[in-house]
C-alpha positions as CSV (number, residue, x, y, z in Angstrom):
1,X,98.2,-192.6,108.5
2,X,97.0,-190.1,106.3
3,X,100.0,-189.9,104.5
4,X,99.5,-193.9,103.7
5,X,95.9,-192.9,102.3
6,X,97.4,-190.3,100.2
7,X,99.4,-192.7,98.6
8,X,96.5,-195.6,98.4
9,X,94.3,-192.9,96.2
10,X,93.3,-194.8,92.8
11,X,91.0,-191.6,91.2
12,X,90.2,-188.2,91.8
13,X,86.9,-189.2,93.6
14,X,88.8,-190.6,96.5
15,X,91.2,-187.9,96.9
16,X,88.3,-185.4,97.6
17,X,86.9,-187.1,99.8
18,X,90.0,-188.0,101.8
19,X,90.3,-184.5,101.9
20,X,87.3,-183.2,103.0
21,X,87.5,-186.1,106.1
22,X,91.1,-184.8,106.5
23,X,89.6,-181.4,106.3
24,X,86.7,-181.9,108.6
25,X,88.4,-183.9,111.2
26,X,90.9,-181.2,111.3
27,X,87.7,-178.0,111.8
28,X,86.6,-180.3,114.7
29,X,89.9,-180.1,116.7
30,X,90.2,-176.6,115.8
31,X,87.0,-176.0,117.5
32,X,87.5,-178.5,120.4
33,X,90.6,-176.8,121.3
34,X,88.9,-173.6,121.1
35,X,86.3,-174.0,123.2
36,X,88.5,-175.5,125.5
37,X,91.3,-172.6,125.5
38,X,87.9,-170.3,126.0
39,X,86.7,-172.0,128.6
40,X,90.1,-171.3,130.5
41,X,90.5,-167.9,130.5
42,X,87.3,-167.0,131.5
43,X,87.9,-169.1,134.3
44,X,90.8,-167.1,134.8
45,X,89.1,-163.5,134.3
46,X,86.6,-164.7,136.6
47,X,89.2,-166.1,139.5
48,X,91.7,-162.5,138.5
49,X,88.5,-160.1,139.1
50,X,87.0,-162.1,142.0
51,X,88.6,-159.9,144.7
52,X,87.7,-156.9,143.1
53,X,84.2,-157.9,143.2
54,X,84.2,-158.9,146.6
55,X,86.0,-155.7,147.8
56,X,83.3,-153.6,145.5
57,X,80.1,-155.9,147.3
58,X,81.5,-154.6,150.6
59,X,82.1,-151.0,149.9
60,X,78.5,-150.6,148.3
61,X,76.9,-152.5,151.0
62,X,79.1,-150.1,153.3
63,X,77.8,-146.9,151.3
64,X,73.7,-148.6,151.6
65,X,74.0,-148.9,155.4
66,X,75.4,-145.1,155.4
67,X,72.7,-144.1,153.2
């Protein structure tokens, strides 16, 4: 589709601003994908330390009841 547009440009004028839309359309999926791929692994830190944390809760509430 782009490519289509590239070859429809008349002047100058429309070529920069097929680029910038090219160009900003492009940022946006770049920070969509991103967030997303950020949002995943810190699912997946939390899930991988999640039995750590549990086993440290239980041996601190161990060592407060000694205490």
């Amino acid at each position: 589709d782009d490519v289509k547009k590239m070859a429809a440009i008349k002047s100058p004028t429309e070529f920069f601003q097929l680029q910038g839309e090219i160009a900003r359309r492009n940022f946006d999926a770049m920070v969509a994908t991103t967030s997303k791929n950020t949002e995943m692994m810190m699912k997946l830190v939390n899930e991988a330390f999640a039995p750590i944390s549990s086993r440290a809760s239980v041996a601190t509430e161990k060592f407060s009841k000694a205490a």
